[in-house]
Backbone of each chain as ProteinMPNN parsed JSONL, in Angstrom:
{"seq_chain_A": "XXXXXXXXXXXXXXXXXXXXXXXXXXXXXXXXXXXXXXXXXXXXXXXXXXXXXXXXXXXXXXXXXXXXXXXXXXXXXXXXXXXXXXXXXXXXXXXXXXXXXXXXXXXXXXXXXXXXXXXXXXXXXXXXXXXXXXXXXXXXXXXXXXXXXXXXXXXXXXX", "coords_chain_A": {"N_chain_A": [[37.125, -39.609, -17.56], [35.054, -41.228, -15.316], [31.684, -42.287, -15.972], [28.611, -42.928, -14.97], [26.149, -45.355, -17.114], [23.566, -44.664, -17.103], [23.701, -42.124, -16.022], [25.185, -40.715, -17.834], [22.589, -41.307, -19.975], [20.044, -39.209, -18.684], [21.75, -37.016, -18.474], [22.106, -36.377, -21.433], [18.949, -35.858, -21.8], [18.317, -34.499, -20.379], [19.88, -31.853, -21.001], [19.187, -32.06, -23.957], [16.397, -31.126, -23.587], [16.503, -28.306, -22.569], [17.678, -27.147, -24.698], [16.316, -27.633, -27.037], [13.786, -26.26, -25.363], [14.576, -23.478, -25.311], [15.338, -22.978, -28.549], [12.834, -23.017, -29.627], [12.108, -20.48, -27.949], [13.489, -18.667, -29.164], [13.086, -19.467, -32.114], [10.749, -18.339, -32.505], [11.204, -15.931, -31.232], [13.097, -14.623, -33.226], [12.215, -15.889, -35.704], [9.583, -15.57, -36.076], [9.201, -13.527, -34.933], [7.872, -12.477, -32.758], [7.362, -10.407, -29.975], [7.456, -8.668, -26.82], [4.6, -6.968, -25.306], [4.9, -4.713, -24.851], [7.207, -2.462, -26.235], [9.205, -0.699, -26.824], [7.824, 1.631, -27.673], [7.149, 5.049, -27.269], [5.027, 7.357, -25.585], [4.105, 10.953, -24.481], [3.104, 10.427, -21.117], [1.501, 12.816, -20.379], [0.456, 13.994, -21.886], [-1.415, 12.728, -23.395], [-4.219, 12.096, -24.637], [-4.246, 13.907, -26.302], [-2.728, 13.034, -28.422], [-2.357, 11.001, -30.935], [-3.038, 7.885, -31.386], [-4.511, 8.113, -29.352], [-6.351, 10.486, -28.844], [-8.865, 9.598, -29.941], [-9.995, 7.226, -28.803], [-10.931, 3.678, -29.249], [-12.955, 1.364, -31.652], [-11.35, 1.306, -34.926], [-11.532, 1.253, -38.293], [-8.98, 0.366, -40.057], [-7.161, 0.828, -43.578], [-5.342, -1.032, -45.698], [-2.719, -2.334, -43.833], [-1.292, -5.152, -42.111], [-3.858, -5.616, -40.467], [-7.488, -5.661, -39.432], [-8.541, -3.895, -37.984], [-8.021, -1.618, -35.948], [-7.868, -0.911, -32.428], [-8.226, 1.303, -30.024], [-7.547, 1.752, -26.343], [-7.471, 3.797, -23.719], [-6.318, 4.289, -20.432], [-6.9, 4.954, -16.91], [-6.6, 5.545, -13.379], [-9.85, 4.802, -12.373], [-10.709, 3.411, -14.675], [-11.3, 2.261, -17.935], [-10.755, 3.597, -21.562], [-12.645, 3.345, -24.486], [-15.354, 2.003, -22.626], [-17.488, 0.175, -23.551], [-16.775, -2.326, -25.779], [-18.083, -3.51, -29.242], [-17.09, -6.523, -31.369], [-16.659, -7.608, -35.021], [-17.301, -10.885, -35.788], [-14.351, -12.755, -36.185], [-12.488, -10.858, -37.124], [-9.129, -9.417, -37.505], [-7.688, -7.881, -35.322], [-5.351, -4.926, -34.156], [-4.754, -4.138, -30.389], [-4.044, -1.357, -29.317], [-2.539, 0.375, -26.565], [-2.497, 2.561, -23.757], [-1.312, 4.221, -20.586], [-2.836, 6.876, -18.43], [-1.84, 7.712, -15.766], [-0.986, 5.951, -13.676], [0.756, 2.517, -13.515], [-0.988, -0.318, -14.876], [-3.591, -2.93, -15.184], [-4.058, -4.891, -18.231], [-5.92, -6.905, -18.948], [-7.698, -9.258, -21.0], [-10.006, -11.633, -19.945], [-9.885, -15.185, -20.367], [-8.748, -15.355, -22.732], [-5.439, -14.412, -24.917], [-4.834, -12.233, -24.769], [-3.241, -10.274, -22.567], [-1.835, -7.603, -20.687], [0.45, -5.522, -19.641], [0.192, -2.029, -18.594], [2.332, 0.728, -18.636], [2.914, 4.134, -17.434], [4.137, 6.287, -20.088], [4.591, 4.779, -21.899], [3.615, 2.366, -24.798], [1.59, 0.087, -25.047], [0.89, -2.933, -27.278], [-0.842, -5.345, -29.148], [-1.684, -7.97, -31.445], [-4.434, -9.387, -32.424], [-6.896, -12.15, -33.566], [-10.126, -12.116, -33.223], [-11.579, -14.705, -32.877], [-13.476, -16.163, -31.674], [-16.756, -16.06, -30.671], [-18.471, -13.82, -28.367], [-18.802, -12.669, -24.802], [-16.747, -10.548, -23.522], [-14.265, -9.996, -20.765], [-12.578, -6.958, -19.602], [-10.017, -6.737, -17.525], [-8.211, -5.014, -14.834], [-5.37, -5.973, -13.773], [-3.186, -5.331, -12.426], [-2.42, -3.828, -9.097], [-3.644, -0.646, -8.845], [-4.589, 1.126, -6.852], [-7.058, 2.78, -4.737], [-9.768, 2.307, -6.141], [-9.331, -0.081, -7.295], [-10.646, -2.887, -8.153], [-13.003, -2.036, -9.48], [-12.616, -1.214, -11.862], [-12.808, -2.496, -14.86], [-14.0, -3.326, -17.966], [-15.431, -4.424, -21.421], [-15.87, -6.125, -24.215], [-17.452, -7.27, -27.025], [-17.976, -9.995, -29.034], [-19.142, -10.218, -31.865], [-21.469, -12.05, -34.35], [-21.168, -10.602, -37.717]], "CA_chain_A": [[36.234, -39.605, -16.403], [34.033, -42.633, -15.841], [30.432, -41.954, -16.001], [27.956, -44.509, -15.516], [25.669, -45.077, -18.9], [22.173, -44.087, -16.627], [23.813, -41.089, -15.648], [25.237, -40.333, -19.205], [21.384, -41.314, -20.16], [19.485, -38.199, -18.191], [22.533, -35.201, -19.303], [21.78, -35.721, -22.524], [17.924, -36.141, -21.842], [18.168, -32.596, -19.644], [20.643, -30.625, -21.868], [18.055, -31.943, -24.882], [15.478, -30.288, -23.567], [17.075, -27.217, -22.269], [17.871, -26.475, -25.9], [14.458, -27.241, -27.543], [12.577, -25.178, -25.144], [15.281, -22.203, -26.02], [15.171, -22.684, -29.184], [11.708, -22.616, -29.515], [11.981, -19.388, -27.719], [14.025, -17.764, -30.178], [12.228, -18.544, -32.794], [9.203, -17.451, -31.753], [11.486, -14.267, -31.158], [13.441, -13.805, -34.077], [11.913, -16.319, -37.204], [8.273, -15.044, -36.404], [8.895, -11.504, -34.754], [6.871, -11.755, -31.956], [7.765, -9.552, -29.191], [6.638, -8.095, -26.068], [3.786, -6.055, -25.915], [4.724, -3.074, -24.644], [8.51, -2.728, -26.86], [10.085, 0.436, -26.628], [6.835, 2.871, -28.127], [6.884, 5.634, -26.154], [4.213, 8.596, -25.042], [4.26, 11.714, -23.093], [1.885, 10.479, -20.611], [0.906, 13.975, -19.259], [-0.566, 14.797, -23.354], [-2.46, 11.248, -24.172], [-5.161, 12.626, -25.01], [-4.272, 15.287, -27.465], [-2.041, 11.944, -29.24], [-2.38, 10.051, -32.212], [-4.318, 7.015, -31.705], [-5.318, 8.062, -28.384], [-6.876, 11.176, -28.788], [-10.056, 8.945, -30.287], [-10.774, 5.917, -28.281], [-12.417, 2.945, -29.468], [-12.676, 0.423, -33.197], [-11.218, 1.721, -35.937], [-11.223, 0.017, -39.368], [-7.915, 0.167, -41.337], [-6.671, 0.278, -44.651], [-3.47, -0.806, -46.08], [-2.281, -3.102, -43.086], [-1.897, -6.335, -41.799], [-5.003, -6.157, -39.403], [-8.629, -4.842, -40.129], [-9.429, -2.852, -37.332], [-7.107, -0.823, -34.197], [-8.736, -0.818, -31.071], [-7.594, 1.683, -28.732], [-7.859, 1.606, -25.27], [-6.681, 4.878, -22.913], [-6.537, 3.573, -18.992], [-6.883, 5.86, -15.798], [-7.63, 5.142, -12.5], [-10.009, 3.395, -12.477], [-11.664, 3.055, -15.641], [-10.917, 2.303, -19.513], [-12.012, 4.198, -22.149], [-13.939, 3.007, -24.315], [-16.22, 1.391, -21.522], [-17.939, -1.233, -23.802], [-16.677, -2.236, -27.768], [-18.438, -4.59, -30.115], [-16.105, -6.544, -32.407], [-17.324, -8.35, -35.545], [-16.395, -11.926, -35.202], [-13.577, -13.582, -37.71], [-11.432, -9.902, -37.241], [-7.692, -9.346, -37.152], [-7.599, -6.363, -34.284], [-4.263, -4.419, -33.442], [-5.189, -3.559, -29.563], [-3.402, -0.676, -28.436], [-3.141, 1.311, -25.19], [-1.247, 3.0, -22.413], [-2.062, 4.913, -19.085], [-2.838, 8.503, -18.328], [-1.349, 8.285, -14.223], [-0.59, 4.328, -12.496], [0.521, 1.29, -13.993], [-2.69, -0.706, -14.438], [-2.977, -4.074, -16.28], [-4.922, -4.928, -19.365], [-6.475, -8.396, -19.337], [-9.049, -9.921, -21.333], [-9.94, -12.711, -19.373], [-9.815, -15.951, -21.051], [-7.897, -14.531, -23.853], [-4.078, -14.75, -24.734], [-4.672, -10.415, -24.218], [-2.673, -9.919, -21.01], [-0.834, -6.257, -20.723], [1.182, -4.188, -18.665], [-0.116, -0.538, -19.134], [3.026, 1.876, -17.857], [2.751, 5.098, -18.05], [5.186, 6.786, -20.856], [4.708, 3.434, -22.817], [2.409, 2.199, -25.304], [1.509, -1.491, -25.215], [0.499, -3.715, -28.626], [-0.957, -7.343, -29.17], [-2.485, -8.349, -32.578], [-4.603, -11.135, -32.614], [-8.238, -12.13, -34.855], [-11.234, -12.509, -32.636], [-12.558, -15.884, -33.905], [-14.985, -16.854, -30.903], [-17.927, -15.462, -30.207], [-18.872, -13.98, -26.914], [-18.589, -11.412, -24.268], [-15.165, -10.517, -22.564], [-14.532, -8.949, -19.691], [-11.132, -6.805, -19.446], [-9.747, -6.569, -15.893], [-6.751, -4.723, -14.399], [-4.505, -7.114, -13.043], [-1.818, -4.301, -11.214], [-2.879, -3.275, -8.115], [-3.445, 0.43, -9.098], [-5.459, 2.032, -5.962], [-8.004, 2.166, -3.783], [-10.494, 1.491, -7.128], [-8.437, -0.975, -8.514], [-11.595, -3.849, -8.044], [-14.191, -1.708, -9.954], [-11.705, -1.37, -12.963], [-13.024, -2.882, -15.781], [-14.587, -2.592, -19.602], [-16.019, -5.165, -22.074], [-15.567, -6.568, -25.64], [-18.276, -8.135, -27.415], [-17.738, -10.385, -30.01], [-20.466, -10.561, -32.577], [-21.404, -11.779, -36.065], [-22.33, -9.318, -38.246]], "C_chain_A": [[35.188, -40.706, -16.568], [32.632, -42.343, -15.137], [29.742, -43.098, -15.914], [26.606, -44.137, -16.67], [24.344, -44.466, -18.166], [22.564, -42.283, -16.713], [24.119, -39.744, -17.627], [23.278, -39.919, -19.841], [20.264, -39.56, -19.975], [20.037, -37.007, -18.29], [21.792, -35.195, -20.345], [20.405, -35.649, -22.59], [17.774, -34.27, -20.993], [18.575, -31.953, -20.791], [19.537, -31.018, -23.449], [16.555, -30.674, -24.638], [15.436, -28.844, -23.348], [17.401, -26.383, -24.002], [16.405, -26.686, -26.899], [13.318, -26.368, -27.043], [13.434, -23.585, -25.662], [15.286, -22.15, -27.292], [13.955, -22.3, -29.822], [10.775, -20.72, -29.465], [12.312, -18.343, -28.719], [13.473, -17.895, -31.618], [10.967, -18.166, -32.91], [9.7, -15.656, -31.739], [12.071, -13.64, -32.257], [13.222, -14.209, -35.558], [10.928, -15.363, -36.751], [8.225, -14.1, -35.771], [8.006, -11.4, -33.575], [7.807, -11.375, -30.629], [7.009, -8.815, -28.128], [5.771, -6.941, -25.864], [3.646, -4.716, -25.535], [6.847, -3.4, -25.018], [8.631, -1.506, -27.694], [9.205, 1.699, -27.45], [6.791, 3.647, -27.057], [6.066, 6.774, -26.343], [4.723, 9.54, -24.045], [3.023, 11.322, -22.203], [1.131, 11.432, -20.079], [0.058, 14.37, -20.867], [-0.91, 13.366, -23.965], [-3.319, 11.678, -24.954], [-5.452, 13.989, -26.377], [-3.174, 14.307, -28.715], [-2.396, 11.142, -30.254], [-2.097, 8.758, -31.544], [-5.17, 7.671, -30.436], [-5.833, 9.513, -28.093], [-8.634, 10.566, -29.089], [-9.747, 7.137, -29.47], [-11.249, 4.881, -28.879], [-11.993, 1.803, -30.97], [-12.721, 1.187, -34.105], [-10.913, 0.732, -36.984], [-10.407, 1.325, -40.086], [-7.977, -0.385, -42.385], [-5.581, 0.299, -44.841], [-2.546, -1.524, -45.251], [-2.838, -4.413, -42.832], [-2.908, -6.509, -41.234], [-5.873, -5.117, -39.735], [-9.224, -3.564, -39.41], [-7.774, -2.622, -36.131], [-8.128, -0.61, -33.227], [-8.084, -0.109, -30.136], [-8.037, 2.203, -27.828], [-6.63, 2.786, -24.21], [-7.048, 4.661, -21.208], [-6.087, 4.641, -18.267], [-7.1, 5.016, -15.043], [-9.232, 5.849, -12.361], [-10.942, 2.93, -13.34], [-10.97, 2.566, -16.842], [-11.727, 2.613, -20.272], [-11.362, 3.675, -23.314], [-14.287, 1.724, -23.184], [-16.414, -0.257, -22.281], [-17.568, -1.202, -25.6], [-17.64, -3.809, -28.486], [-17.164, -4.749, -31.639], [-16.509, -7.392, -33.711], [-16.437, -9.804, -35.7], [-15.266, -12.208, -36.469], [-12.176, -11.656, -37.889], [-10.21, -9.378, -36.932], [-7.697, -7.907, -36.785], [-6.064, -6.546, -33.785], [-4.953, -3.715, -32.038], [-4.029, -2.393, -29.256], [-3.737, 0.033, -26.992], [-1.882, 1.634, -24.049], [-2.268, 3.798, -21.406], [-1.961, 6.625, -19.336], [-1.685, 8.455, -16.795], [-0.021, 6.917, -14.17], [-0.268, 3.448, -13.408], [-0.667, 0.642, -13.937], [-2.546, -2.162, -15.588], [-3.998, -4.168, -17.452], [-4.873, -6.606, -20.108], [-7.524, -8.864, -19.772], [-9.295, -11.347, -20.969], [-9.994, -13.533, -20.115], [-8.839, -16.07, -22.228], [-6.151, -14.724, -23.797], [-3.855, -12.955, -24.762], [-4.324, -10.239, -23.104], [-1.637, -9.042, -21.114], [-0.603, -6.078, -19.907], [0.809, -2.796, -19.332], [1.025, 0.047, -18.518], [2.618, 3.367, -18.316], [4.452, 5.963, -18.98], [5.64, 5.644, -22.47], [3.307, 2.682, -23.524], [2.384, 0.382, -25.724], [0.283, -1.932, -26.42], [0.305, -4.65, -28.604], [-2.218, -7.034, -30.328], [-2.826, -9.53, -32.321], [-6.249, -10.967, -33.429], [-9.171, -12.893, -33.675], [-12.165, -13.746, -33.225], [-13.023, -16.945, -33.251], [-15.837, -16.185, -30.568], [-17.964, -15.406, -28.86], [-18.648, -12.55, -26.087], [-17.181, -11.677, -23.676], [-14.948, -9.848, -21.815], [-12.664, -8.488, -19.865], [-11.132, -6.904, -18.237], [-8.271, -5.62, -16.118], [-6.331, -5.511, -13.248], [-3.382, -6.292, -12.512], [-2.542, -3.858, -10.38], [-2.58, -1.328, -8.47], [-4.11, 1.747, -8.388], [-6.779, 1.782, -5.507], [-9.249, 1.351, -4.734], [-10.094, 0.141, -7.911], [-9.958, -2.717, -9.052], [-12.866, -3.657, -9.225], [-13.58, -1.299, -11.485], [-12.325, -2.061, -13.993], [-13.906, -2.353, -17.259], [-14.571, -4.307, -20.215], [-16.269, -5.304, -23.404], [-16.67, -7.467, -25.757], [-18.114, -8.812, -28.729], [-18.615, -11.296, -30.963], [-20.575, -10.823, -34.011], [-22.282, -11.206, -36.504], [-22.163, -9.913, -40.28]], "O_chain_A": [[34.61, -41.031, -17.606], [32.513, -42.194, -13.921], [30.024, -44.124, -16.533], [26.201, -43.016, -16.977], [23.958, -43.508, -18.837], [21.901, -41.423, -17.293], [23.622, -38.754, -18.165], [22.8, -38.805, -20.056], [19.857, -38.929, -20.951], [19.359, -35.98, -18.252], [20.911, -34.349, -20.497], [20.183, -35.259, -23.736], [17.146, -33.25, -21.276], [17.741, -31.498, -21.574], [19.14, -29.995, -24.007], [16.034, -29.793, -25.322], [14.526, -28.158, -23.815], [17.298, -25.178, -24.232], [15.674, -25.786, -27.315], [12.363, -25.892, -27.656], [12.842, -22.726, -26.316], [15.222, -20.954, -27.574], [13.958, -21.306, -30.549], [9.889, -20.102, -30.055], [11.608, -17.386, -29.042], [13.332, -16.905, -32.336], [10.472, -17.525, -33.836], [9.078, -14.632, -32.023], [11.851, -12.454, -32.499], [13.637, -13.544, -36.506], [11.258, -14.195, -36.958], [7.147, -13.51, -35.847], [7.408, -10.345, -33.361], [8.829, -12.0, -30.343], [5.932, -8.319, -28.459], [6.211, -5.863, -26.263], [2.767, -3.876, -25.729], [7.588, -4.161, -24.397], [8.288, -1.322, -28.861], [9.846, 2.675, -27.839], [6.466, 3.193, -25.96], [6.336, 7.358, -27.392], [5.459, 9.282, -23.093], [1.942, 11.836, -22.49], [0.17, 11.139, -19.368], [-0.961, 15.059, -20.818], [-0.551, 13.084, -25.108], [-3.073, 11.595, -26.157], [-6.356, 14.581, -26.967], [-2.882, 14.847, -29.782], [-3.099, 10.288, -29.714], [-0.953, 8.538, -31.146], [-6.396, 7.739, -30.513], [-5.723, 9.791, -26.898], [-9.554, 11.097, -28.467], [-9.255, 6.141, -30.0], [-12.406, 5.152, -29.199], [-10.82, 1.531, -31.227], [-13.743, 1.819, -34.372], [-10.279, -0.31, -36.819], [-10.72, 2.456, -40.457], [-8.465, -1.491, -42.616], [-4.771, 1.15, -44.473], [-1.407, -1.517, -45.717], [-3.964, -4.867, -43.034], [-3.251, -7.69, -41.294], [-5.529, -4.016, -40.165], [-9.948, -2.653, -39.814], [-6.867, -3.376, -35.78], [-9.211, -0.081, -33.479], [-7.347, -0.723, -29.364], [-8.873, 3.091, -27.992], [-5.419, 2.638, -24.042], [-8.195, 4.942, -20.86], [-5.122, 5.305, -18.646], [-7.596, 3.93, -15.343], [-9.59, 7.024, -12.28], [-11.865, 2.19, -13.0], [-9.762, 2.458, -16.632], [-12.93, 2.354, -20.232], [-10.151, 3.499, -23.448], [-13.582, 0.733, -22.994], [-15.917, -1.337, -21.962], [-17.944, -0.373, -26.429], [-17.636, -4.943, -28.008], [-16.654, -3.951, -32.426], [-16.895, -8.422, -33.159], [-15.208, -9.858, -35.728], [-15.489, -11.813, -37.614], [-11.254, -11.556, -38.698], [-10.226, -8.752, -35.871], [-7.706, -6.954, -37.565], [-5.542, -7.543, -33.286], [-5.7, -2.766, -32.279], [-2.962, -2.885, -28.888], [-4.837, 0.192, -26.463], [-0.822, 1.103, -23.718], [-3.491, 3.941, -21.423], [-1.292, 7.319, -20.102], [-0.719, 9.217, -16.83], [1.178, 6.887, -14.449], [-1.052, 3.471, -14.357], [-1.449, 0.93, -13.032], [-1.715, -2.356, -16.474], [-4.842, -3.272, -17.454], [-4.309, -7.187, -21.036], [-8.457, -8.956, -18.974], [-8.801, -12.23, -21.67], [-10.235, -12.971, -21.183], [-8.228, -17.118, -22.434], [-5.612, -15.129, -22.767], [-2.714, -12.493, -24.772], [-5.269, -9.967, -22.364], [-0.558, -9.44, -21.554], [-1.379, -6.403, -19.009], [1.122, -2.531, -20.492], [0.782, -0.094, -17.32], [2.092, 3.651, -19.392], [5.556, 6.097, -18.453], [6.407, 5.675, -23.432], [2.239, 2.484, -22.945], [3.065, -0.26, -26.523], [-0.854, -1.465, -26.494], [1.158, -5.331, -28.033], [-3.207, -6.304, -30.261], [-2.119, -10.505, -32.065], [-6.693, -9.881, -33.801], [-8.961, -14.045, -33.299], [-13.211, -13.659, -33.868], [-13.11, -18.114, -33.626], [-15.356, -15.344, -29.808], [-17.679, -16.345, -28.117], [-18.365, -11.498, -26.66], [-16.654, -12.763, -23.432], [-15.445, -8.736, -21.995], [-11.746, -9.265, -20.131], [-12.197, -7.166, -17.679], [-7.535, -5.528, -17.1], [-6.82, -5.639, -12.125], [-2.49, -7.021, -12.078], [-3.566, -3.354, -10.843], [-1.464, -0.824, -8.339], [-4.227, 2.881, -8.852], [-7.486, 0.816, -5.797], [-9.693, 0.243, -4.434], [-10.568, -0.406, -8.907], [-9.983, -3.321, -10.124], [-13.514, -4.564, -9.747], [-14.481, -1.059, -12.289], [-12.224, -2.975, -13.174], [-14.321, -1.216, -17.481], [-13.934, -5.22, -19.689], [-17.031, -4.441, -23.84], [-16.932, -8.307, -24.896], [-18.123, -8.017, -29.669], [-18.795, -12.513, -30.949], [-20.003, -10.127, -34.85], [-23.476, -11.079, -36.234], [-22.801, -9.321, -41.151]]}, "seq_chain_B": "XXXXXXXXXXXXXXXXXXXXXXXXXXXXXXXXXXXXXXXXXXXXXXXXX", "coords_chain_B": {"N_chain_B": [[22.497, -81.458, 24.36], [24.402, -80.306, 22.397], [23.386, -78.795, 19.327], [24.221, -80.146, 16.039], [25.561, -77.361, 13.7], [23.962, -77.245, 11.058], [23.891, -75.491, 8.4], [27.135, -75.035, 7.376], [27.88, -72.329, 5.799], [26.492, -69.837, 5.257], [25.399, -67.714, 3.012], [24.974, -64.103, 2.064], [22.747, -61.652, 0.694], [24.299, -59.299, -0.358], [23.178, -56.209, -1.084], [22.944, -54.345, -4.424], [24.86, -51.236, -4.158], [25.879, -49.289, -6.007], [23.771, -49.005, -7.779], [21.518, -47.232, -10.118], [18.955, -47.558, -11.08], [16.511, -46.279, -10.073], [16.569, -43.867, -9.666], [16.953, -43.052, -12.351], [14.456, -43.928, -13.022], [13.078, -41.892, -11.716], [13.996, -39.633, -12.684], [13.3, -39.733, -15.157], [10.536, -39.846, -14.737], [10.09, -37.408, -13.878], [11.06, -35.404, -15.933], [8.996, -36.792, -17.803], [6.831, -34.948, -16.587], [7.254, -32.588, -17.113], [7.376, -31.854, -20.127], [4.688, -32.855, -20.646], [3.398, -30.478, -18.844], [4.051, -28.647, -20.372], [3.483, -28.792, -22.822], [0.926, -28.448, -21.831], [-0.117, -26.099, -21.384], [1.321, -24.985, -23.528], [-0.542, -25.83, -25.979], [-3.155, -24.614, -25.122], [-2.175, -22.194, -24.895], [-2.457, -21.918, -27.908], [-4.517, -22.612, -28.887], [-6.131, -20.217, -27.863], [-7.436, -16.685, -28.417]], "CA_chain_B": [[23.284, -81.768, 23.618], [24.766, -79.511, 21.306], [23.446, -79.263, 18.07], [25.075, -79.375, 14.807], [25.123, -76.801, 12.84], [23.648, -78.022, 9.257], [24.557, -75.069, 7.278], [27.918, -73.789, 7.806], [27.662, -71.639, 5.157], [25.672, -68.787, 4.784], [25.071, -66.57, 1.546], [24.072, -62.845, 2.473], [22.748, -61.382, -0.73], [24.478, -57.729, -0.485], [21.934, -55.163, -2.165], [24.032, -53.385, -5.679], [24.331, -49.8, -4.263], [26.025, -48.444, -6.917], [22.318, -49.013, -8.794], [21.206, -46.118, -10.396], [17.695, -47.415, -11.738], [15.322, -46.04, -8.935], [17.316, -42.382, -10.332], [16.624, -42.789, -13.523], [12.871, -43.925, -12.816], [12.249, -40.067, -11.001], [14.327, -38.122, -13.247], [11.705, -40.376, -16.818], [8.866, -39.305, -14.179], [9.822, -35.454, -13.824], [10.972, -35.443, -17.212], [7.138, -36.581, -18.778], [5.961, -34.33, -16.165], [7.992, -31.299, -17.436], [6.545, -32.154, -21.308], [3.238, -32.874, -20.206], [2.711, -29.637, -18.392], [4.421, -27.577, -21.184], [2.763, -29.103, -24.086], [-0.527, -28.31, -21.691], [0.219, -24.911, -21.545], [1.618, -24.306, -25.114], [-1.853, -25.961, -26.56], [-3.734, -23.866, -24.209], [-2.276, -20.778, -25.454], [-2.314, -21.975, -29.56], [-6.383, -22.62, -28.854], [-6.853, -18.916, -27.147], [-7.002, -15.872, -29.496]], "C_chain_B": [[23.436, -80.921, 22.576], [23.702, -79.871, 20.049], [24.503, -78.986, 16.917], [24.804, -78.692, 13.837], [24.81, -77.643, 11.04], [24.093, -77.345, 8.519], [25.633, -74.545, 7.889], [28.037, -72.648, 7.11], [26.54, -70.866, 4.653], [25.891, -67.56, 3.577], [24.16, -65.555, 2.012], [23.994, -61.955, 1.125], [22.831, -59.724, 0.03], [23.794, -56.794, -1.513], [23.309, -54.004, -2.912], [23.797, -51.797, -5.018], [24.231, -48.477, -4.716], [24.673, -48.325, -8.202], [22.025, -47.893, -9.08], [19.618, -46.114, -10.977], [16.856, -46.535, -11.107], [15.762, -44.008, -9.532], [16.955, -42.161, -11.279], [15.186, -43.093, -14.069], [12.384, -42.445, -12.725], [12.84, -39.695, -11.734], [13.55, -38.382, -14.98], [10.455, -39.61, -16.137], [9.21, -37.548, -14.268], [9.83, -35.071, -15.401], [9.453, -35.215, -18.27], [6.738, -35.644, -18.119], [5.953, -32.55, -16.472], [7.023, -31.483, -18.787], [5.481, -32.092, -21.208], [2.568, -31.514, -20.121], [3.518, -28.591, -19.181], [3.441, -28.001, -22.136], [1.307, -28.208, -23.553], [-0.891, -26.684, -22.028], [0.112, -24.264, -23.02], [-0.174, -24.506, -25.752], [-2.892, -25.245, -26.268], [-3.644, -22.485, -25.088], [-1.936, -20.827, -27.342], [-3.849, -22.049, -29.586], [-6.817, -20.985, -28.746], [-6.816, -18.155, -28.249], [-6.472, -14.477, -28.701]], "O_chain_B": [[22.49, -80.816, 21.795], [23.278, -81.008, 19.842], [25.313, -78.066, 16.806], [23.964, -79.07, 13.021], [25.457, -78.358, 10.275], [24.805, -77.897, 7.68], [25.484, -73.729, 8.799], [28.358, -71.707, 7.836], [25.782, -71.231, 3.755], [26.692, -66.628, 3.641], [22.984, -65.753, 2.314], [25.018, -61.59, 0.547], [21.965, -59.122, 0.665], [24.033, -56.822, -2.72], [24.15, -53.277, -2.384], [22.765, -51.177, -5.272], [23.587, -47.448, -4.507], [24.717, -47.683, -9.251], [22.271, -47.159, -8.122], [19.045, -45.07, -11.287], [16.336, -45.817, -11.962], [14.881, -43.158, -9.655], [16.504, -41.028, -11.441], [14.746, -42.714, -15.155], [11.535, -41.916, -13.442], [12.188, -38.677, -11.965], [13.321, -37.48, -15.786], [9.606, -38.952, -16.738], [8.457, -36.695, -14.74], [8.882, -34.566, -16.003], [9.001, -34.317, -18.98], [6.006, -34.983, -18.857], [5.139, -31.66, -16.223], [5.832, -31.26, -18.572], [4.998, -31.095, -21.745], [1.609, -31.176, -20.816], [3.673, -27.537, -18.565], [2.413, -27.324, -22.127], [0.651, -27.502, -24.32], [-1.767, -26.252, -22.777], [-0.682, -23.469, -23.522], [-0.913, -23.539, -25.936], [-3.722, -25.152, -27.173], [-4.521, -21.886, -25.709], [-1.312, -19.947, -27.936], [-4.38, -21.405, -30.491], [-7.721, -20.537, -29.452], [-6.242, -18.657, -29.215], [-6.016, -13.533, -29.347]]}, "name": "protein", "num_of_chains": 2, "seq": "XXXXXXXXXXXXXXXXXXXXXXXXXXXXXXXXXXXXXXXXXXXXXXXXXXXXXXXXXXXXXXXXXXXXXXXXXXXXXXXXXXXXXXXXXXXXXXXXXXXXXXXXXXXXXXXXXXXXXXXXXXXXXXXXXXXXXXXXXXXXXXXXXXXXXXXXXXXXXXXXXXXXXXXXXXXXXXXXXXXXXXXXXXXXXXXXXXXXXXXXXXXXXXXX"}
């Protein structure tokens, strides 16, 4: 088949890239493990509250794991509890959290923290707070008539 | 009185249309523009925490 050499030129210049951004992907997914943040943990959402982490709310410092503190976060309409956390700066936090009712989202603005809350499912993202400042969460799912007044706040302070 | 023609010969420069440069200009331009706005992205989210 006779190809002309431009055309030759731009396959292999596509199909190059097509495989560097996939591979990329994969390993991202299967050298370094990372994975989406709500991946296959599941809750009864009707007993949250009587559950292990989410019977207590809020910063907990761990021992014995990769990360120093768990942060967990239990979402209703139209609040999150805890309301307001202080975090000390330079700290590797596991966030967890899921819903009591609605889907609802769980965004710390600025932040690479962007969740899906479902309910029956418990969503995870580790990462080390190492800027100073305030943060605002938001819910990013439309989850009812409150869905606007939705929010809670991370402070990130050195101590 | 008539004139005479001076040139009888004319040369019509036919434009190459099997050319492919002007193709391979836009698909170098989408190309950087694909890279560009991934790299911007990726760096974006390797800065955030």
């Amino acid at each position: 088949m006779h190809m002309h050499k431009l055309e030759k030129i731009w396959l292999i210049l596509g199909i190059s890239c097509l495989i560097i951004f996939l591979t990329t992907v994969g390993v991202s997914a299967f050298y370094m493990g990372n994975k989406p943040p709500s991946c296959l943990l599941t809750i009864d959402p009707e007993k949250v509250d009587q559950q292990k982490p989410f019977d207590k709310p809020g910063l907990h410092k761990v021992e014995g794991k990769e990360w120093d503190y768990e942060l967990v976060y239990v979402a209703q309409a139209f609040s999150y509890n805890p309301a307001k956390v202080e975090i000390p700066l330079g700290a590797k936090v596991k966030v967890i959290a899921t819903t009591k009712d609605v889907i609802h989202g769980f965004e710390v603005a600025g932040t690479n923290i962007n969740m899906m809350l479902e309910p029956g499912y418990i969503s995870e993202y580790t990462t080390t707070f190492d800027k100073e400042g305030e943060y605002l969460i938001v819910c990013n799912e439309y989850c009812g008539s409150g869905h606007h007044l939705m929010f809670s706040k991370i402070e990130v302070v050195k101590k | 009185m008539a004139k005479v023609e001076l040139k009888a010969k004319q040369n019509t420069e036919i434009e190459d249309r099997s050319s492919l440069k002007g193709t391979m200009a836009s698909v170098l331009f989408l190309l950087l523009f694909i890279i560009v706005s991934w790299l911007g992205v990726y760096y974006l989210f390797v800065d955030r925490f």
